[in-house]
N, C-alpha and C positions, 0 to 999 in steps of 0.2 A: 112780611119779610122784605127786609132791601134789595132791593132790584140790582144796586150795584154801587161796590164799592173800591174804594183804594185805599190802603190800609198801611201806613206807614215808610209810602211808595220813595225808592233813592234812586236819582238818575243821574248818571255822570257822563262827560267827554273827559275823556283819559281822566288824571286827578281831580277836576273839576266837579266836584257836587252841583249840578245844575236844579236837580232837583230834591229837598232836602227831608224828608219823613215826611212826608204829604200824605197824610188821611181824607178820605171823602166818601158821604156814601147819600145817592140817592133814590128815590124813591120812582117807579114809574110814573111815565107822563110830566116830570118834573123840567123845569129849563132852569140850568146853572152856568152864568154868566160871570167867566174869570176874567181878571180884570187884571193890569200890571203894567209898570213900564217895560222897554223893551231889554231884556235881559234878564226876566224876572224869573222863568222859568217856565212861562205857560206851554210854549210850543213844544218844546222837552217833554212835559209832563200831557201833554196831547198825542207825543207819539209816541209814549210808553204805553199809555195805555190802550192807542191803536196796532200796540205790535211791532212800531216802526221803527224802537228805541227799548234796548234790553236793560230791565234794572238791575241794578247791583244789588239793593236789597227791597224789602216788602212784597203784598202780593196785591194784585187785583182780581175779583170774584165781582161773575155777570151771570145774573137772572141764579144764584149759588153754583156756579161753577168757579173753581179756581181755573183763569186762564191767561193766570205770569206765564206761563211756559210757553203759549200756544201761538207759531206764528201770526202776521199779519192775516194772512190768507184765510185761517181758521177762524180767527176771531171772523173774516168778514162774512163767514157763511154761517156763524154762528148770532150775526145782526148788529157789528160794531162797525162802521162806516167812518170813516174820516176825510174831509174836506178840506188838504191841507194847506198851508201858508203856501201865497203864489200857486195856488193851483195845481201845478205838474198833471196839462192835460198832455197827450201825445198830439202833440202839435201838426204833426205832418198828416193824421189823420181825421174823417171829417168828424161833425159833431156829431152826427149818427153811429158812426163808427165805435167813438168813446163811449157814448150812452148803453150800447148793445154790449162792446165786449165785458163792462162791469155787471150786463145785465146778467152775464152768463158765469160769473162765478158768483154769483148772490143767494138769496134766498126765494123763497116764490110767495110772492104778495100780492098786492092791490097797485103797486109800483113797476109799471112799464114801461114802455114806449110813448105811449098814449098818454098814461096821466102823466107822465115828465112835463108832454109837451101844452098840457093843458096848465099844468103850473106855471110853466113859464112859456106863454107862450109868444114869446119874444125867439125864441128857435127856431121857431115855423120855419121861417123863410131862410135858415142857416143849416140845415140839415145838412144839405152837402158842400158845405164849404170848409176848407181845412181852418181847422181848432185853432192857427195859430195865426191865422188872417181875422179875427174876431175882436171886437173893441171890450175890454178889461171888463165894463159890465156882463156881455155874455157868453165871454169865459169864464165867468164866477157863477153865472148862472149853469151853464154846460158840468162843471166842478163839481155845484151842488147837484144838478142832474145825476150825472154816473153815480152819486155814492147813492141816491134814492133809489138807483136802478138795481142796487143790493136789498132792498129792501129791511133798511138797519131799525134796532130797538131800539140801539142808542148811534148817534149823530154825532158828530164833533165836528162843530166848525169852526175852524183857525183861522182869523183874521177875515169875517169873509168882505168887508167893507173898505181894507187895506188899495189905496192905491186908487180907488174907484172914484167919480166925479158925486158931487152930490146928487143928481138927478139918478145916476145908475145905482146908488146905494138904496136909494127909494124904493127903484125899481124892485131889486134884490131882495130888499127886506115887505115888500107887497107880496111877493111870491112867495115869501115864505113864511106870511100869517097864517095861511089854511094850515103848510104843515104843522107851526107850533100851536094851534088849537084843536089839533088832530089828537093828540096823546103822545108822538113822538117826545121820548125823552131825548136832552140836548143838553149839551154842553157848549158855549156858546165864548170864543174868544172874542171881544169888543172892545177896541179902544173908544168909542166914541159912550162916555157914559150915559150918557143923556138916554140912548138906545137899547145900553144895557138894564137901564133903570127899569125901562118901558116895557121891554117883553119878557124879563126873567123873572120870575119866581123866588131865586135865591142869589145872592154876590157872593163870589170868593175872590179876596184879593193876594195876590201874590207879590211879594219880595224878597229879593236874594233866592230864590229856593223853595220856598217856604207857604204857608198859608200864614198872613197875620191878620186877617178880619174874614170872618163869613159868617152870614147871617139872611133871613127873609128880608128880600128886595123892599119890603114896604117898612120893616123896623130900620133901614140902618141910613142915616142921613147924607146926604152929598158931599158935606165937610167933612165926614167918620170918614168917606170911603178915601176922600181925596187925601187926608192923612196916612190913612194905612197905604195909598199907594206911593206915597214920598218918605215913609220909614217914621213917620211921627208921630203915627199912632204904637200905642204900646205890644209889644210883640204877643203874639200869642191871644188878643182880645178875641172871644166869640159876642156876637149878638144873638 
């Protein structure tokens, strides 16, 4: 059975179709690497299906629950987690602070205190320091932290490379090999395709709204993808 889908998904700002029939369904343990330029519709259709953005039409159904209707909050204790664009850590508080209070509306796992601070353990020595005095690496790192401390099935991370040095992007993406060879399934916003190539399993690319390529990460070629992400690939292709 599919672990989880989105099935014809429509997300708007006022008139605006931001996000246009978008179907997706994947399988547990799977990493899915949406791909777009900026205005494409990823971020929208990231916080739809974390709850953060109400669709006008279609549904989403996790682990066979239909949960279009169910706030953020629900989805997060039901194992949907979001890491969103820029972060939004509560800056004035420390990173202990952040890590624990998402600890406490989550689920109960193998994901604590503890293992956060062993994945990334570039926190150590930042525990108590406010969230907002932190260099962009590990506040991305802290970011991805709290949604782990939910202990989610599925993950979404938005942009999490955005803005960050290349040494801190390493950093980030070293920390979070263990989890993507854990079984954690993911949904993975990446501009940088080279990255997306490397740890995803599957590409969807998006423009205007829309999905116009996805296919297994290892069938679809660098030129396909870079097509569909400039509109010149033909609409609607699957691989």
């Amino acid at each position: 059975m599919t672990f989880f889908s989105v099935n014809g998904l429509e997300c708007r700002h006022g008139l605006l179709a931001a996000v246009r029939g978008v179907s997706l369904a994947m399988n547990e343990g799977e990493i899915l690497a949406l791909v777009g330029a900026n205005g494409a519709g990823k971020t929208t259709l990231m916080r739809g299906i974390a709850g953060a953005h109400k669709p006008h039409a279609g549904n989403i159904v996790f682990d066979g629950k239909d949960v279009t209707g169910l706030p953020a909050h629900k989805r997060v204790a039901l194992g949907i987690a979001l890491v969103p664009e820029g972060r939004r850590l509560f800056t004035g508080m420390t990173v202990e602070e952040n890590l624990r209070v998402a600890g406490a509306h989550g689920r109960k796992g193998k994901w604590n205190l503890e293992a956060v601070l062993e994945a990334f353990p570039q926190l150590k020595p930042k525990l108590k320091a406010k969230a907002g005095d932190l260099s962009g690496g590990q506040q991305q790192a802290t970011a991805i932290g709290r949604a782990l401390m939910t202990n989610p099935r599925l993950l979404l991370l938005d942009e999490v490379s955005l803005g960050l040095s290349p040494l801190a992007v390493d950093q980030v993406y070293e920390s979070l090999h263990g989890l993507m060879s854990g079984g954690t399934t993911i949904i993975l916003v990446e501009q940088d395709l080279s990255r997306a190539l490397a740890v995803a399993h599957r590409i969807a690319c998006m423009l205007e709204g829309a999905i116009v390529l996805e296919g297994a990460a290892a069938s679809l070629s660098r030129d396909a993808i870079t097509d569909a992400y400039f509109g010149l690939h033909r609409a609607g292709a699957k691989a």
